[in-house]
Backbone bond lengths (Angstrom), bond angles and torsions (degrees), N, CA, C in turn:
res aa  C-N    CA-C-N  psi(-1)  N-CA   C-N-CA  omega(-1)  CA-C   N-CA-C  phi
1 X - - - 1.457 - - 1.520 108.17 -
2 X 1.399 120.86 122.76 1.317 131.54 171.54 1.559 118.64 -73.59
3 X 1.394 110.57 -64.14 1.431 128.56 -173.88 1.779 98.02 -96.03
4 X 1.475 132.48 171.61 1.402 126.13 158.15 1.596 92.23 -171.96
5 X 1.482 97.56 97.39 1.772 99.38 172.52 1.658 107.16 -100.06
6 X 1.441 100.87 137.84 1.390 119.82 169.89 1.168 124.72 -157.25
7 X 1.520 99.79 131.74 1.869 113.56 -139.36 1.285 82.04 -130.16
8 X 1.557 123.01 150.80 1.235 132.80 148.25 1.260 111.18 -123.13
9 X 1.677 133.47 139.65 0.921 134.32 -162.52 1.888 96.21 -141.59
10 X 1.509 97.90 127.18 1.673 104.42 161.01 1.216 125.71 -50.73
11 X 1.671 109.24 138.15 1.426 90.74 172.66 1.302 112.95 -121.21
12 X 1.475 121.74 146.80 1.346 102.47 -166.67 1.732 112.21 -122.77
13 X 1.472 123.95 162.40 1.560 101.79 -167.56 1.699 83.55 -156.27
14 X 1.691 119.25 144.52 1.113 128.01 165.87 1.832 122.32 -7.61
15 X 0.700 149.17 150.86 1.616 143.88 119.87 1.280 118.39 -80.32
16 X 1.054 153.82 23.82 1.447 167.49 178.49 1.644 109.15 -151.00
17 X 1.276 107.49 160.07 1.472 115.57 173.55 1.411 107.22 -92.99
18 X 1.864 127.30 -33.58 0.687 137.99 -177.59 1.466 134.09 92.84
19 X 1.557 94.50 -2.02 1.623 105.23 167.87 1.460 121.46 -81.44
20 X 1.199 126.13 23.07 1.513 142.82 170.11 1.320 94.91 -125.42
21 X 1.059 170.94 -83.24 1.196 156.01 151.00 0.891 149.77 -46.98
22 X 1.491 117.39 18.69 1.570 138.83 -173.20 1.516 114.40 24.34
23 X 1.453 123.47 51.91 1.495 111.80 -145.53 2.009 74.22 -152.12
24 X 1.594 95.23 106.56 2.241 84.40 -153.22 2.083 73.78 -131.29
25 X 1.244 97.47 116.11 1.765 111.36 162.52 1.419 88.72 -132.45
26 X 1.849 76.55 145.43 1.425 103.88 173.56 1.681 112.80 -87.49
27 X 1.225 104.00 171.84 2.131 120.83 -178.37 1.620 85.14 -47.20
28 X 1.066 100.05 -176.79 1.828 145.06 147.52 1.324 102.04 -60.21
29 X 1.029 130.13 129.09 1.383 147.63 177.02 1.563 88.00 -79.52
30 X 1.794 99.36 138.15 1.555 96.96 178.51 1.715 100.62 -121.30
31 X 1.396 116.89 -166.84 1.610 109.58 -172.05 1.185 113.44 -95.42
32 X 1.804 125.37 22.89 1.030 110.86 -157.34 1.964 104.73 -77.50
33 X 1.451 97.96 157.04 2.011 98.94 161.04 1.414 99.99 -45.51
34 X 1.078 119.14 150.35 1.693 148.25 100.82 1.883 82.10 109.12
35 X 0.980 95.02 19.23 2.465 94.19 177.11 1.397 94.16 55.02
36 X 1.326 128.00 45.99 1.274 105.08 174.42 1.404 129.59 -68.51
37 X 1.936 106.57 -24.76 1.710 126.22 -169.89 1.850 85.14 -82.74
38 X 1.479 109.22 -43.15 1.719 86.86 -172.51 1.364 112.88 -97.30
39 X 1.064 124.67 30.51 1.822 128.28 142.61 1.314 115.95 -85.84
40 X 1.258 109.33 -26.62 1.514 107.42 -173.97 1.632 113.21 -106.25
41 X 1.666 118.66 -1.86 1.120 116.67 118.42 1.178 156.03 -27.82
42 X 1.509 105.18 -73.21 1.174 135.47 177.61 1.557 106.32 -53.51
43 X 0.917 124.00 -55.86 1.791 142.18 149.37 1.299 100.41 -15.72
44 X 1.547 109.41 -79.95 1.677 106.41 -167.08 1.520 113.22 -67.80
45 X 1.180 123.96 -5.21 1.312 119.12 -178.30 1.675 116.54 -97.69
46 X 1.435 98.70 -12.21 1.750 122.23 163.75 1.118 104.43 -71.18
47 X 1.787 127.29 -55.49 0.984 95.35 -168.46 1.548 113.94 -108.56
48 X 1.060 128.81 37.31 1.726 128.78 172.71 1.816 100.69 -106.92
49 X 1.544 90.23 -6.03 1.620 97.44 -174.96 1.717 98.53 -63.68
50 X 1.882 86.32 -68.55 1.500 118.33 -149.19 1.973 106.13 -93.27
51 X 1.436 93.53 1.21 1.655 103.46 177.09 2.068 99.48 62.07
52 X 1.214 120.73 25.31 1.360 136.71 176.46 1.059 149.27 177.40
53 X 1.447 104.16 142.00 1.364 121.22 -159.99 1.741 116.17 -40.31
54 X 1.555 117.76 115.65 1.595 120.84 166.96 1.877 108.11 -31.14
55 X 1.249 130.40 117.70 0.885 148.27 160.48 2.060 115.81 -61.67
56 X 1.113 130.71 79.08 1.353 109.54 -178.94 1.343 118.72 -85.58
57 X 1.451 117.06 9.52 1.729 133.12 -178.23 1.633 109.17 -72.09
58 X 2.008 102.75 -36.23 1.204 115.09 173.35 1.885 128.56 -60.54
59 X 1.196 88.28 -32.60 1.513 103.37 -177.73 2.016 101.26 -70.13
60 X 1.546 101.02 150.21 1.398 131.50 -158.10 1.139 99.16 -137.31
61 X 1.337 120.06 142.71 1.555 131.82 171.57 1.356 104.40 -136.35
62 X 1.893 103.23 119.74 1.374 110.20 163.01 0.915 128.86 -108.47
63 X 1.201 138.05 139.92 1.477 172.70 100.49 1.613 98.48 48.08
64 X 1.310 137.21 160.32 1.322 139.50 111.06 1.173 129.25 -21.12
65 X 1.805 100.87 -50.56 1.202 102.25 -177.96 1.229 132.88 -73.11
66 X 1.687 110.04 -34.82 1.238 97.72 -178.64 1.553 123.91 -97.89
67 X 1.568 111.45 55.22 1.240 119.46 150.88 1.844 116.92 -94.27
68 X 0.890 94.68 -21.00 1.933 93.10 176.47 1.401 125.23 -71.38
């Protein structure tokens, strides 16, 4: 081994849920692939927001085409 980096980094996460203070941050972003911990964040902070579940039935995908 030439190089050998090793980092430790804090992680930090609410003390409140934030539904008494409507005041809703997400964790520390961690290194995982593909954001899987901060999608499923992001999720819980949708729904303690909005008191409900992210809908992905709602979401639409357009085309190229149908911008013209």
């Amino acid at each position: 081994i030439m190089f050998r980096f090793v980092c430790v980094s804090d992680v930090y996460e609410p003390i409140d849920d934030g539904l008494e203070s409507q005041v809703f941050i997400s964790k520390t972003y961690d290194p995982t692939s593909h954001f899987e911990t901060t999608c499923t964040d992001v999720l819980d902070i949708f729904k303690r927001g909005t008191t409900q579940e992210f809908d992905f039935t709602k979401i639409t995908h357009l085309s190229l085409e149908d911008n013209e």
